[in-house]
N, C-alpha and C positions, 0 to 999 in steps of 0.2 A: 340750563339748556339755552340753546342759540339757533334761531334759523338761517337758513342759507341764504345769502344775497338774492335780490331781485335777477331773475332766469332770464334771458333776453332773449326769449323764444316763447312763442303765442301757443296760447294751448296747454295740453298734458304732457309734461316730458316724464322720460326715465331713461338710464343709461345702462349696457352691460357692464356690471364689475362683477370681480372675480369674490365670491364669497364665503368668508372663511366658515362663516358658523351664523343660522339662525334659529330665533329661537331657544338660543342655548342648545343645539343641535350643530356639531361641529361637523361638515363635510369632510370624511375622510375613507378613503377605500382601503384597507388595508390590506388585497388582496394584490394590488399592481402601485401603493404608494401615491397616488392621486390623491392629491390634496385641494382642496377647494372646489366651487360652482360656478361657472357661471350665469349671474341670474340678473334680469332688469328690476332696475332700483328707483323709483321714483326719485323726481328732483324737487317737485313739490310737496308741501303739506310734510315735511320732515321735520325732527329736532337732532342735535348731533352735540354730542358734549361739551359742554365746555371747557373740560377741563384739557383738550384738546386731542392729539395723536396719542397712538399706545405703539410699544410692541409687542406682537405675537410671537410666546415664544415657547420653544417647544419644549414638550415634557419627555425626558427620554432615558432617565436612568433604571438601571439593572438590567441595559439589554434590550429595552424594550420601548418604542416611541405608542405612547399611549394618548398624545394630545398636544393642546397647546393654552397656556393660562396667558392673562394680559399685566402688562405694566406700565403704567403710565410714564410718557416721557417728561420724565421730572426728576429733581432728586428724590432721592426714599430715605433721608432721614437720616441714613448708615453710610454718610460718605460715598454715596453712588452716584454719578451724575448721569442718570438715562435718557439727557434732554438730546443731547448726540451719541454717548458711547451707549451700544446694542449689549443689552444685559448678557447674550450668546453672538457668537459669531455667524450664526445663522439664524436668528431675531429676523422677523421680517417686520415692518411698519402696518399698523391697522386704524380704523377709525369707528367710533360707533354709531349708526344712525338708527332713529324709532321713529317709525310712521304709523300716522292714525287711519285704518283704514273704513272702508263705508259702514262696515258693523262695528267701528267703535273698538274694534283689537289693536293693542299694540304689538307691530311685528318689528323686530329688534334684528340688525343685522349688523355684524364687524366683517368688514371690508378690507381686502389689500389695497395698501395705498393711502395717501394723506387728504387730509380735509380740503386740502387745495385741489388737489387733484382733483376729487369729485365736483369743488365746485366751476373748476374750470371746465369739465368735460360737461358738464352740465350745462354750461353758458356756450357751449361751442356746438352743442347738440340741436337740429341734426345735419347740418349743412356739409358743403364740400371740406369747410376747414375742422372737421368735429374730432376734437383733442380725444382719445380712447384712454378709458382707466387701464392703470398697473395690471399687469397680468392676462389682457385683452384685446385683442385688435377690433378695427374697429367696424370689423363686420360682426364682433360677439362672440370669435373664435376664444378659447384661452389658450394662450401664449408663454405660459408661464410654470416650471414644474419647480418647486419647493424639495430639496431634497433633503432630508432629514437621518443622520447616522444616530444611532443608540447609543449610549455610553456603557460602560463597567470600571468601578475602581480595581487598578490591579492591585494583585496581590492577592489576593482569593486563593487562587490557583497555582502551582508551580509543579512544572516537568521532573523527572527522577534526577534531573543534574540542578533542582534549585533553583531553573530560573522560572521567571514568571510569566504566565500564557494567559491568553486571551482566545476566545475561539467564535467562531465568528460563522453563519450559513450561509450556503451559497444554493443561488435559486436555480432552480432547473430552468434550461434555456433554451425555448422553441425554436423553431424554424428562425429565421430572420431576425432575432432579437441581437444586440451584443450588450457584452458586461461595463457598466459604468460605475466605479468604487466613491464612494463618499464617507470623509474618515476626518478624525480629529485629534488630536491630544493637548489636553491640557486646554481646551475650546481654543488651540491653534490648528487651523483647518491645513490640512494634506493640501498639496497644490492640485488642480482641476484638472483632467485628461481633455487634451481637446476633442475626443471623439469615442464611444463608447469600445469594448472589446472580442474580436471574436471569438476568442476561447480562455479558458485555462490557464494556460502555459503564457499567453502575453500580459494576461492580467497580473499574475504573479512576478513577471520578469516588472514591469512596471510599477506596480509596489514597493519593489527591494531597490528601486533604485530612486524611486519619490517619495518615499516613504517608509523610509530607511531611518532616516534622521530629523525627526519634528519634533519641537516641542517647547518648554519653557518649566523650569529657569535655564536648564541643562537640557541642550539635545541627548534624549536617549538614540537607544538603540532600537533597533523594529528588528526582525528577520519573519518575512514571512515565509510559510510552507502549506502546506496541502496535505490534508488527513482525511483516509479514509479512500473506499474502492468505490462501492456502488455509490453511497450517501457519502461526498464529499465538505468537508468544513477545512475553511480558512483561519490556518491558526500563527497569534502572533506572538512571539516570544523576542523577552525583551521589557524592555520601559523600567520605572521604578515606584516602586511600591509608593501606593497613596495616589498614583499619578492615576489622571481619567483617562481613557481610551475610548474615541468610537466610531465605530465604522458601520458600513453595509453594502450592500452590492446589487445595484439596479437594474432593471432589464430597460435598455432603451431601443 
């Protein structure tokens, strides 16, 4: 373990960062996709690992994102270099810090964003020029939405003509909300919408023609369509067997 550089600020600091999981308690709503807290982090009286940056990376097979486990940026042994390539293409960067607090508990928190970060926001803290961590402005607002698709290996599944589906739910959609799609294959990410959707019918025209053809080694095939009257699902037909696939569909 390592402490942080001498703080160039008089007193008690602490900074808002956006925080993943404390505790072994992972901040996640699964109800609206909010991921992370924002919560003040002491600068002083911490240890922070040595072994340096992680990434956070998210747990999300058979459909279902249930979390996010850590990896150190380093190689792992197996020919993987994680010191810059992101084990996923939506890996985010984390850091660990443990503070000793007045009853002697250690509270443990992985943080968006790098060691530097924290210790430069920390050293800028809290004046006019005060550097704000990843994910946070620097009034404490969070600024940052982690969007996470689920995967499924095709090939499970296939339509009465053979090919292979994937099927996919779609959220019911309040007043003022629009649909923004977040999708993968083969952990090659679908290109970004610049702006969420208002319905249905553009969501789908947009997909079939961004998301038509992604992928690796061989661009597959995508066709999206829409099934079902009251309870509507998004289904994908297409790709090739073995291949991952993952999507989902956000209210923004």
């Amino acid at each position: 373990m390592q402490n942080l550089p001498a703080i160039q600020t008089v007193g008690g600091v602490a900074v808002p960062c956006l925080v993943l999981e404390r505790n072994r308690i992972q901040f996640i709503d699964f109800s609206n996709g909010a991921i992370g807290k924002v919560l003040e982090v002491p600068c002083r009286n911490i240890d922070m690992d040595s072994t340096g940056d992680a990434w956070a990376v998210p747990m999300k097979d058979n459909g279902v994102f249930t979390g996010w486990w850590v990896i150190p940026k380093a190689f792992d042994g197996q020919g993987n270099d994680y010191t810059i390539n992101p084990p996923t293409y939506d890996s985010q960067t984390c850091f660990r810090v443990s503070i000793l607090n007045d009853v002697h508990d250690s509270i443990e928190f992985y943080i968006l964003g790098s060691r530097a970060d924290f210790s430069n926001s920390c050293k800028s803290c809290c004046g006019a020029a005060y550097t704000p961590m990843p994910g946070v402005t620097a009034g404490g607002v969070k600024n940052f939405t982690w969007y996470i698709a689920p995967t499924v290996v095709i090939g499970d599944i296939q339509n009465q003509n053979g090919q292979n589906v994937t099927y996919w739910g779609v959220p019911t959609q309040p007043a003022g909300y629009k649909l923004f799609p977040v999708g993968s294959y083969n952990d090659i990410p679908f290109p970004t919408p610049s702006a969420g959707f208002d319905n249905l019918t553009t969501l789908m025209a947009w997909l079939n023609s961004n998301a038509h053809s992604v992928g690796s080694p061989a661009s597959p095939i995508l066709n999206w369509t829409l099934e079902g009257t009251n309870v509507q699902r998004i289904v994908a037909t297409g790709g090739t067997t073995g291949d991952v696939i993952g999507f989902t569909v956000q209210l923004v």
